[in-house]
C-alpha positions as CSV (number, residue, x, y, z in Angstrom):
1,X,94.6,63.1,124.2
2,X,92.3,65.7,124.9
3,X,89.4,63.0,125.7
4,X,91.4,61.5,128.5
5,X,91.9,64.8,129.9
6,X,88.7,65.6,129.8
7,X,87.5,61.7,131.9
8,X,86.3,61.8,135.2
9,X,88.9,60.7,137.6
10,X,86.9,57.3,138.4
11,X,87.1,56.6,134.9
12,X,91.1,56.8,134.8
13,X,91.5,55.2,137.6
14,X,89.2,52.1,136.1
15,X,91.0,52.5,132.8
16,X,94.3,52.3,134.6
17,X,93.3,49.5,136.6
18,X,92.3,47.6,133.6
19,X,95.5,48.4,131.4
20,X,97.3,46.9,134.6
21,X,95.6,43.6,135.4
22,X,95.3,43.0,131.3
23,X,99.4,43.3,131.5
24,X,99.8,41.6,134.6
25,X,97.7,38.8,132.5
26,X,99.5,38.6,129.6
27,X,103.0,38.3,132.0
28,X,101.6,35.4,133.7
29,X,100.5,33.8,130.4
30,X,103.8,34.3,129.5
31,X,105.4,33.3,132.5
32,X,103.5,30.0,132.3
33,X,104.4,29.5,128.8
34,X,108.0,30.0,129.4
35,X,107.7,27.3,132.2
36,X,105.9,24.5,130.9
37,X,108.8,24.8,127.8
38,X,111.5,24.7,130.6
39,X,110.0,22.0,132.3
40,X,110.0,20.1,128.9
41,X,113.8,20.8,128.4
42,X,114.9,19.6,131.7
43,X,112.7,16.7,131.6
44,X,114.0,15.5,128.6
45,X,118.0,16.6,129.5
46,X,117.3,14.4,132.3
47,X,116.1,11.5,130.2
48,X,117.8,11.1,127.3
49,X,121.3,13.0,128.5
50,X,122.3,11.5,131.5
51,X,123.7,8.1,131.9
52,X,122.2,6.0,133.3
């Protein structure tokens, strides 16, 4: 890790900044994902499992 040590502190702080909006992506991907599949359960709960 020598290289890193060696980075300006700009380029940390961009590299940083990156490796948190790319996560903070990839959560609300996710998140979304996780939704939409919810959304899909209750709708058909609410359809097909309850009497009418």
């Amino acid at each position: 890790m020598q290289w890193f040590r060696d980075l300006q502190i700009g380029r940390k702080l961009g590299l940083a900044f990156t490796a948190i909006t790319l996560l903070a992506l990839i959560l609300g991907l996710f998140a979304m994902y996780e939704l939409r599949n919810s959304q899909a359960l209750v709708r058909n709960i609410t359809t097909e499992s309850m009497p009418a």
